[in-house]
N, C-alpha and C positions, 0 to 999 in steps of 0.2 A: 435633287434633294427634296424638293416638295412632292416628287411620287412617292418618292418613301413614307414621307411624313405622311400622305393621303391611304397609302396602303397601311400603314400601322394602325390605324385610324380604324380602317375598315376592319382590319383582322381584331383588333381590341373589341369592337362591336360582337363580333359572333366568337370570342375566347370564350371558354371553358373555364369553370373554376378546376380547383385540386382536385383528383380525386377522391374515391367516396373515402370516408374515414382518416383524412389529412386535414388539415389545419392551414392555411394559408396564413403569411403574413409578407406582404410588398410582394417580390418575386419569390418567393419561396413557400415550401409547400413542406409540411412538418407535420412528424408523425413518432409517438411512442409506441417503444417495446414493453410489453406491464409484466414480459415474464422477467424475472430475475438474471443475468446471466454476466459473463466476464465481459472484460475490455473487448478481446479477440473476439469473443460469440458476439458483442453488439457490433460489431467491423460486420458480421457476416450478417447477421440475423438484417442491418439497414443494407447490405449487397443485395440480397436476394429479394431486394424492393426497389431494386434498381438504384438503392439512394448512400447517403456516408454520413455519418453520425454529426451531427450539430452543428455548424459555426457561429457564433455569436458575436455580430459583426457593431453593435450599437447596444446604448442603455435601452432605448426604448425596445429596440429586439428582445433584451433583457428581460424588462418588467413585463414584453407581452407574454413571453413564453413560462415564466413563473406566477400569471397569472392563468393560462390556458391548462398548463400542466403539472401545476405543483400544487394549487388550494385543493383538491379535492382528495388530500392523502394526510395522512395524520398515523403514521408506523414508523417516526423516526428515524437509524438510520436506512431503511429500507427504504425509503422514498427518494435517497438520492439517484440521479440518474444522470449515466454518462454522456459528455458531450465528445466532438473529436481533435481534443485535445489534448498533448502526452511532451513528456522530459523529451529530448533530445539529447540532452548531455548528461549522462547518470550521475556524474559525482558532484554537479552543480546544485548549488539549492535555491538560485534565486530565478524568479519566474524568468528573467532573460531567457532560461536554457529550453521554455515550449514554444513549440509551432503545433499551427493546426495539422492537420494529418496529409491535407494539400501539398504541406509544405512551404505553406507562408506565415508571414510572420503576424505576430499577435499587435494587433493595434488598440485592440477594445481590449479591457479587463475588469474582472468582479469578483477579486481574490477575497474570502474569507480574513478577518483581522489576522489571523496566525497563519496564514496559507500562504505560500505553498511551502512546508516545512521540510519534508522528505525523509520522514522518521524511518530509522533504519536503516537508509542510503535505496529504500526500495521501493516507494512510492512513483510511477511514472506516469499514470495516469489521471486523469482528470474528468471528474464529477460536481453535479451542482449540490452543493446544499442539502437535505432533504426535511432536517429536523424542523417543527413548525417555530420557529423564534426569531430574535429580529435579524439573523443571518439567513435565513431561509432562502435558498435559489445561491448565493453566493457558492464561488469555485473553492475547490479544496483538492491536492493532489492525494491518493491514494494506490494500492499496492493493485495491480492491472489484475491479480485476481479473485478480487473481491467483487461480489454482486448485488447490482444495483438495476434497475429500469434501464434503459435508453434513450434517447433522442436521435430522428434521423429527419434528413431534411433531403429536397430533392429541388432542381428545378421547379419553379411557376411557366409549364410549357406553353400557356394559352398568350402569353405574349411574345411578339417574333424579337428573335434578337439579330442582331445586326452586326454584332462583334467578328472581326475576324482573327480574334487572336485563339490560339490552337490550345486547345488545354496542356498543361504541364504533365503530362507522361511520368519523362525521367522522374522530375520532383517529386510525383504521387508514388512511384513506383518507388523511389528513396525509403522515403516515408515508410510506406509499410511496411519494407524489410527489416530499416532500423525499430520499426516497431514490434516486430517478431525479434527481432534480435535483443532487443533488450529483454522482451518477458522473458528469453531464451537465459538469457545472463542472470536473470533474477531468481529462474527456477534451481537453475545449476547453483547459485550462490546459494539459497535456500540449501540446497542439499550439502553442501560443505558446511557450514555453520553447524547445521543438524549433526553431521560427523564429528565436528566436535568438541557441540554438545555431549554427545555420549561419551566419548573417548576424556572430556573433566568430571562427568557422572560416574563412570565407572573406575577413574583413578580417584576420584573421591570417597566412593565406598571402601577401596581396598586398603585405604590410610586409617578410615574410621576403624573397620576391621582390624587392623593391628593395633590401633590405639587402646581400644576396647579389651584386647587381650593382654595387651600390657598392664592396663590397669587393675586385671582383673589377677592375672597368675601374677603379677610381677611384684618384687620385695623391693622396697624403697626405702624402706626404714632407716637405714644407715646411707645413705645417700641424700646429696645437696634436696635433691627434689621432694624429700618426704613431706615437706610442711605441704607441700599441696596436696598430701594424700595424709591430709588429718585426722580420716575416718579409720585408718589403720594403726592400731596400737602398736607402739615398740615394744618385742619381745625378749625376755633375757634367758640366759640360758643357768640350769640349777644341777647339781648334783643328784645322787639318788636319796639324801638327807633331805632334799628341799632346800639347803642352801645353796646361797647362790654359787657358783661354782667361776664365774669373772674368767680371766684369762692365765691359763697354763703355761708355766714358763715349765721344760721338761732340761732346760741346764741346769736349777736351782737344786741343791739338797740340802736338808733338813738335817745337821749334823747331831741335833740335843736328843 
């Protein structure tokens, strides 16, 4: 045990900070995306840096990382930026139903006063904050394909670790499937909604359409409904004298 302790010592001595343009905070080594992009493109965009979008494990983690990455922006909601955090149960609305994308479970949280709401039933993902106000940096779910920044974090490798527990595969591998799986359900639902939408748009036009013509050819005059078409004068019918000519009874004769 005390070689350990003596060799960590030593390797701590000659560690390496983060790499160039990462941000170090304890073990961890943190880095933004500043181009704009989806939930899925920030999953790839921190893959292809060997790293996974955010965890935010304490307040102080908190106030570091909205002090390193959030004051220097001032575009409202464009400044938010996503962490890796997402729904796990779509029809739920209360934060119980996120896990981080690991696939563990949420111990820290910095939910926004109204967060996480789920407007629409379509919100699954999760982002910090970005507008400059007193909510600023706090979580808020939104729809996974809307575009924000990033956040991606990686190992602190300049210290040795010692752990011999295996990382969670299955769990991770869970994770992102149900995470493709729900944007999956979200796009598909998006698309029925949309269908119809148009299918009450265009039964909506075709009712205006007859109503329109009703009003316009149609005689109401002598019907329950004419007080509503008040602009339409009652017509009566006249002989060729100009008197009025009233109704024809064609049994009656005129014997004088």
């Amino acid at each position: 045990m005390l070689l350990i302790i003596f060799i960590s010592l030593i390797l701590h001595c000659f560690a390496k900070d983060c790499p160039s343009d990462w941000q170090r905070f304890h073990n961890k080594c943190f880095r933004e995306v500043t181009k704009y992009v989806t939930f899925s493109q920030a999953i790839d965009a921190c893959n292809e840096m060997d790293a996974s979008l955010a965890k935010i494990e304490s307040s102080e983690e908190q106030i570091w990382i909205e002090e390193t990455f959030m004051d220097d922006y001032d575009k409202g909601d464009y400044d938010s930026i996503w962490i890796g955090l997402m729904r796990f149960k779509a029809k739920d609305h209360d934060s119980s139903s996120f896990r981080w994308l690991s696939g563990e479970v949420v111990n820290f949280t910095n939910w926004h006063p109204v967060e996480p709401n789920n407007i629409g039933g379509m919100q699954f993902c999760v982002a910090l904050w970005g507008r400059k106000d007193t909510h600023e940096g706090t979580w808020f779910d939104a729809k996974c394909d809307k575009k924000y920044r990033a956040l991606c974090q990686r190992p602190f490798d300049g210290l040795p670790r010692f752990s011999s527990e295996k990382p969670k595969a299955k769990v991770f591998n869970y994770a992102i499937r149900e995470e493709y799986r729900l944007l999956d359900d979200a796009n598909q639902e998006m698309e029925r909604i949309s269908i119809r939408i148009w299918a009450m748009s265009a039964l909506n036009m075709i009712l205006i359409v007859i109503l329109v013509g009703m009003i316009i050819l149609g005689d109401f005059s002598h019907s329950p409904l004419g007080c509503l078409f008040f602009w339409k004068k009652r017509t009566s019918t006249t002989d060729g004298n100009g008197q009025n000519g009233g109704i024809v009874n064609h049994n009656y004769t005129d014997t004088t």
